[in-house]
N, C-alpha and C positions, 0 to 999 in steps of 0.2 A: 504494500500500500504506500503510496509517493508520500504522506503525512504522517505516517506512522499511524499512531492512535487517536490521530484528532477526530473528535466526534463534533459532528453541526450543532450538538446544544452548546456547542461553545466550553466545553472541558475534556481533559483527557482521559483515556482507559489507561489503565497499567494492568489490568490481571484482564484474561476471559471472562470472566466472571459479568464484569461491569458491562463488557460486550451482552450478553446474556440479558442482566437487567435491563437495557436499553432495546433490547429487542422484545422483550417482555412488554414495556411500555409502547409503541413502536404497534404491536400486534393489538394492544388493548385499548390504542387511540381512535376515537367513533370517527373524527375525521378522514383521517388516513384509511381504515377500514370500511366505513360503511359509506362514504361519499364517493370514493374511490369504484364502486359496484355500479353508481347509472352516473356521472362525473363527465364520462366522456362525449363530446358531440352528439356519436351515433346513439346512446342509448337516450340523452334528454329528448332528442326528435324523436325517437319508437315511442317512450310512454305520451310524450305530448299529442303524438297522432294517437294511440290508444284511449286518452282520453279523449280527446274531440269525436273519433268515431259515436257515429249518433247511436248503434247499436251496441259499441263497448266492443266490438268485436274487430278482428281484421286477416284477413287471410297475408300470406308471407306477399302475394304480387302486387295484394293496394298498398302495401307497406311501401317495398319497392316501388311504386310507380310515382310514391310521395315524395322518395325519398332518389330521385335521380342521379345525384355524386358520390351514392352510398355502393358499392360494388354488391353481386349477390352476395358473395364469401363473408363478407364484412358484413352485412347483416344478419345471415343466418350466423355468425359468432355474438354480434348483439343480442340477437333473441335467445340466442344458448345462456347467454350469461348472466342477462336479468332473469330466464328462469330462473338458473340456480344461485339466484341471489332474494328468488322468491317475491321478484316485483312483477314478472308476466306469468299468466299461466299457457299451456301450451296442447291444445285437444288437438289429438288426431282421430280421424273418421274412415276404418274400414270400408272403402269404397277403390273402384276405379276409376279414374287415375287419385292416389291419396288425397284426401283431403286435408289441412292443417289452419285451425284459427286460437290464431294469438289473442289474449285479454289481459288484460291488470287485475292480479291478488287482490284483495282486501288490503294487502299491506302496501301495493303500488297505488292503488285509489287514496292509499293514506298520505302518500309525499307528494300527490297532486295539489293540495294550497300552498303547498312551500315552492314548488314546483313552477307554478301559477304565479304566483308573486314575484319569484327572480325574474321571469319571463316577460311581464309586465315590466320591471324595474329594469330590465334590458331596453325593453321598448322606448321606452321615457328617459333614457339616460345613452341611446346608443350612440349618438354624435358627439358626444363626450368621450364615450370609451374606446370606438372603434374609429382612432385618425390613423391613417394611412402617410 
């Protein structure tokens, strides 16, 4: 490591040990952990379209068709990951050709006013924050 043992909270490690607790904290920070889960680009646009959808529901192609710069790959790892982070849920329908429609948990319905509010405070503040 080019710094030796300097850690970003601004002190240093001398044992593993201290590595350990910082990792400890690090794993048990809500920030870093649970914001880190929908944080990125493509997952704020998937639950944002999931909630606007009038029915709650959406099949993987109006996703994609909403979401144009979004590649398929990079989407379906979006919807894999807010699965398993228990913000979409994900029904498939024994038929031919498969069917699959995505919807927001109870617990992804839940981060929709916080959701909502940054979105809003983006709107009302974007020519402030986004200078080119």
């Amino acid at each position: 490591m080019l710094f030796g043992n300097l850690v970003t909270k601004g002190y240093f490690c001398t044992k593993k040990k201290d590595m350990a607790d910082i990792k400890a904290e690090y794993l048990a920070c809500p920030i870093r952990q649970v914001v880190s889960r929908f944080g990125d680009k493509w997952s704020l646009l998937v639950l944002f379209l999931l909630n606007r959808s009038e029915s709650g529901v959406m099949r993987f192609n109006e996703i994609r068709r909403l979401m144009t710069d979004c590649s398929q790959k990079m989407l379906s790892q979006t919807l894999k990951n807010l699965e398993q982070s228990h913000l979409v849920h994900r029904e498939v329908f024994a038929e031919v050709p498969p069917r699959v429609e995505y919807s927001l948990t109870e617990t992804g319905r839940s981060l929709m006013p916080a959701l909502t509010a940054l979105i809003d405070w983006g709107k009302e503040h974007f020519s402030e924050v986004v200078t080119d």
